[in-house]
C-alpha positions as CSV (number, residue, x, y, z in Angstrom):
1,X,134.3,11.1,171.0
2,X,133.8,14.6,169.5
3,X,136.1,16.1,167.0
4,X,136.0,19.5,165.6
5,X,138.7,21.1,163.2
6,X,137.7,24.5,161.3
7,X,139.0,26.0,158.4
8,X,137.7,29.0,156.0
9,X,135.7,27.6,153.1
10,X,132.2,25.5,153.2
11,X,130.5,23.3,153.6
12,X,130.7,22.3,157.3
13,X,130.0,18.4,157.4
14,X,128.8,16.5,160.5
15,X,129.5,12.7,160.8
16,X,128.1,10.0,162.7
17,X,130.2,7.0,163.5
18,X,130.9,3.8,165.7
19,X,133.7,2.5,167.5
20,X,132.2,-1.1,165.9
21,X,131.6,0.5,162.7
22,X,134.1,-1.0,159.6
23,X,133.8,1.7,157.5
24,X,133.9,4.5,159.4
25,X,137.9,4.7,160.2
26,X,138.7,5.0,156.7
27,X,135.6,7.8,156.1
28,X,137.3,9.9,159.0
29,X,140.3,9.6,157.7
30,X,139.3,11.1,154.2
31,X,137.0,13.6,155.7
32,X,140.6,14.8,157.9
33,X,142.4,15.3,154.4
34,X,139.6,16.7,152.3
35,X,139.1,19.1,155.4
36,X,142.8,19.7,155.8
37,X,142.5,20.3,151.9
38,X,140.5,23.7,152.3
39,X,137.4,21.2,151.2
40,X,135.5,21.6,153.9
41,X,135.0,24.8,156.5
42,X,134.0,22.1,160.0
43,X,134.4,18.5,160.1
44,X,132.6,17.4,163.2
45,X,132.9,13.7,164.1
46,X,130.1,12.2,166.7
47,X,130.4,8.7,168.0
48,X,126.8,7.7,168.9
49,X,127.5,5.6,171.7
50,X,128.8,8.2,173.5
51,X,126.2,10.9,172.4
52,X,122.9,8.6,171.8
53,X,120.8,11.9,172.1
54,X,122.5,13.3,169.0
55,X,122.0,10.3,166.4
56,X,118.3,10.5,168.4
57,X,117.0,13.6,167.2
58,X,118.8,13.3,163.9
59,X,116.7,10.1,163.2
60,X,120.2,8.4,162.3
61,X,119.9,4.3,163.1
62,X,123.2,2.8,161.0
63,X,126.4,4.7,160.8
64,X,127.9,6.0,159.3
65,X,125.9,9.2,158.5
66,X,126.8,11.9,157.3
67,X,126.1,15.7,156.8
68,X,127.6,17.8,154.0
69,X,125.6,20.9,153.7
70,X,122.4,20.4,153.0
71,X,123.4,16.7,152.3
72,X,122.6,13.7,154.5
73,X,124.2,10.8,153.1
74,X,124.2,7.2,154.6
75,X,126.6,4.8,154.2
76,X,130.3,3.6,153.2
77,X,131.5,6.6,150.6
78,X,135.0,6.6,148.9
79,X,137.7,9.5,149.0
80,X,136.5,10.4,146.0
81,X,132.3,10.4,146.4
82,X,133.6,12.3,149.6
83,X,135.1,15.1,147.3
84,X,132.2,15.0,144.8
85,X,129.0,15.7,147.7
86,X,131.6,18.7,148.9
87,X,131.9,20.0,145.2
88,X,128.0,19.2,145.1
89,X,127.2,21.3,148.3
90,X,127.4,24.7,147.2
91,X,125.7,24.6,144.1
92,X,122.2,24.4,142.2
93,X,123.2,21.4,140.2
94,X,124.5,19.4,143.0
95,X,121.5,19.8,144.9
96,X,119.7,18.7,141.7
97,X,122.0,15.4,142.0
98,X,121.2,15.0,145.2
99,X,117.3,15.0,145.2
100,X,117.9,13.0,141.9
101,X,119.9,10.2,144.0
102,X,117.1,9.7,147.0
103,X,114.3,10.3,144.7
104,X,115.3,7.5,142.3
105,X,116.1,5.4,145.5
106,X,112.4,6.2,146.8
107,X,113.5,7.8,149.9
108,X,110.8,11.0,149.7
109,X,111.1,11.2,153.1
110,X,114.9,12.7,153.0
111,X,113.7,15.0,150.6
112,X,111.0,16.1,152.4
113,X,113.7,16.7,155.4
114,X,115.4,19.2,153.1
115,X,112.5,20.8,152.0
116,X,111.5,21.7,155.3
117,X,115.1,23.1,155.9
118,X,115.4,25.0,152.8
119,X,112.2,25.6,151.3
120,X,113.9,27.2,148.4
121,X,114.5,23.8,146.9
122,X,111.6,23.9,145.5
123,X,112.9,25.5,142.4
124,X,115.0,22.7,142.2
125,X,112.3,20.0,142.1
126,X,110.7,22.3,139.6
127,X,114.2,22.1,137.3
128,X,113.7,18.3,138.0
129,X,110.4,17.9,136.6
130,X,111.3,20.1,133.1
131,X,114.1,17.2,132.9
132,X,113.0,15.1,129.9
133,X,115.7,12.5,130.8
134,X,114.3,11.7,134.9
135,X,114.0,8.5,135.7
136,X,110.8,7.2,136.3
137,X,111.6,6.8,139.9
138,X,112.2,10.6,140.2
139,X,109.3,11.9,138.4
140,X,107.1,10.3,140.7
141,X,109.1,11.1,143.5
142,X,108.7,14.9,142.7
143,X,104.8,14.2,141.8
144,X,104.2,13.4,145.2
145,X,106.2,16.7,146.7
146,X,104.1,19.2,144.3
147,X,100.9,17.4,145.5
148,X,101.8,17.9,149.3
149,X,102.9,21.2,148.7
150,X,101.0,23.1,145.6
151,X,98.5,24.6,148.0
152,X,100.9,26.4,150.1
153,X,102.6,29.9,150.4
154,X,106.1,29.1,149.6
155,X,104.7,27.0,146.1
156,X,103.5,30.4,144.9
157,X,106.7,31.4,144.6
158,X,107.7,28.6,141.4
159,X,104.5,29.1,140.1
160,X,106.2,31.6,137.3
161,X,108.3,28.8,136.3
162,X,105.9,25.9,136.3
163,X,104.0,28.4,133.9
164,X,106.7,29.0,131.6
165,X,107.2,24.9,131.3
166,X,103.7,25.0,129.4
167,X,105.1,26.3,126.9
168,X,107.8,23.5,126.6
169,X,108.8,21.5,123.7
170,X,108.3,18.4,125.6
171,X,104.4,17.5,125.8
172,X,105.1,15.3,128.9
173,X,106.8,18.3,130.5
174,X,103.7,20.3,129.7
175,X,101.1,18.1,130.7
176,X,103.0,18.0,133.7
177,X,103.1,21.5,133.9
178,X,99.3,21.9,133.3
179,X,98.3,19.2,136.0
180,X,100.7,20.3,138.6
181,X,98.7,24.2,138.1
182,X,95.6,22.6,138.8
183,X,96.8,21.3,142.2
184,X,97.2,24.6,143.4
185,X,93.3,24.9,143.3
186,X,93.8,28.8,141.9
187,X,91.7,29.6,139.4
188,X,93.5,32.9,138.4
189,X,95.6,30.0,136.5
190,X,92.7,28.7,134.0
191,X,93.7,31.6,131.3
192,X,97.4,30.0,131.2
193,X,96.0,26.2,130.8
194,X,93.3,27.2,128.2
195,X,95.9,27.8,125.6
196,X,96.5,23.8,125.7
197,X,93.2,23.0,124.9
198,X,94.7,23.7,121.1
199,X,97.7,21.4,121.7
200,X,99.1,19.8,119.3
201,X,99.4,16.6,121.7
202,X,95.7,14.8,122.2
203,X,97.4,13.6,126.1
204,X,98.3,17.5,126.5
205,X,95.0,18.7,125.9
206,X,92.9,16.2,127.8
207,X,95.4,17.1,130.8
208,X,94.3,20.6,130.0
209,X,90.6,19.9,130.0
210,X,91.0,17.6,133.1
211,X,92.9,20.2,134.6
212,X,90.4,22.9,133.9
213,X,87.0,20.9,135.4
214,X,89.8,20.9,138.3
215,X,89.8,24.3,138.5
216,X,86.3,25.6,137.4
């Protein structure tokens, strides 16, 4: 079974379902009325045992599954969850929530995914980082993103920002900062990291140092 309906407003969602699947009735329904709404501009609705190749080179193995946007969310959501990803869709902050939400679940891999579809969200995982009040669970989460990544073209381009973060008022955000410059293996950077070798925090200047034999 494939549905389509269209109306004139984003985002355009895609869900995966299963004629076995308990939750996936009530889902459709609320996707219909939030589409109806003007909530969403497509609502497509896929049953996977009718279109195997689909869910196949989506990666999708349990329904449902959906796609809002840039979203892909798995699992039972409420009317109202629903309502919040479409809110969260078209804007900075609700692609911070997002990369927040599977970060802090560990799922690096689904960020990754969006990365490669929007490389522009790196500036969001840079926003990330600079937040003193991450969990744990995300900061190391976006840790291992910068390190895959810091070498490449498209880092270069939130390099300006990482810079400005070394001046923060946070010393974890600017050790951060500092260590995540010295990934890019640049040394046009060492003038910028030098001026925390007169930190105030001892941890921010032996990042800095660290960072600098890095570099040198």
């Amino acid at each position: 079974m494939i549905k389509e309906q269209k109306n004139n407003t984003a985002p355009a969602v895609l869900m995966l379902m299963g004629s076995r699947c308990a939750y996936c009735g009530p889902m459709m329904q609320s996707l219909t009325e939030l589409m109806k709404a003007g909530q969403a501009a497509e609502l497509r609705i896929v049953n996977i045992e009718e279109n195997p190749a689909l869910a196949a080179d989506l990666g999708v193995r349990t329904v449902p599954w959906l796609q809002i946007g840039p979203f892909e969310l798995t699992g039972a959501r409420s009317k109202q969850e629903l309502q919040l990803w479409l809110k969260r869709a078209s804007s900075f902050e609700g692609i911070n929530e997002y990369l927040e939400e599977i970060l802090s679940a560990g799922n690096i891999d689904a960020a990754n995914k969006l990365l490669q579809r929007h490389p522009e969200v790196l500036q969001n995982i840079i926003e990330i980082m600079a937040d003193p009040e991450a969990k744990i669970n995300v900061r190391l989460g976006v840790g291992v993103i910068i390190e895959d990544r810091a070498e490449t073209e498209e880092f270069k381009k939130v390099i300006p920002r990482l810079i400005e973060y070394l001046s923060s008022e946070d010393a974890r955000i600017r050790g951060d900062a500092c260590h995540y410059l010295s990934l890019t293996k640049d040394s046009a950077y060492i003038a910028d990291i030098e001026k925390l070798l007169a930190d105030e925090s001892e941890e921010v200047r032996e990042i800095a140092q660290e960072s600098l034999d890095e570099l040198r």
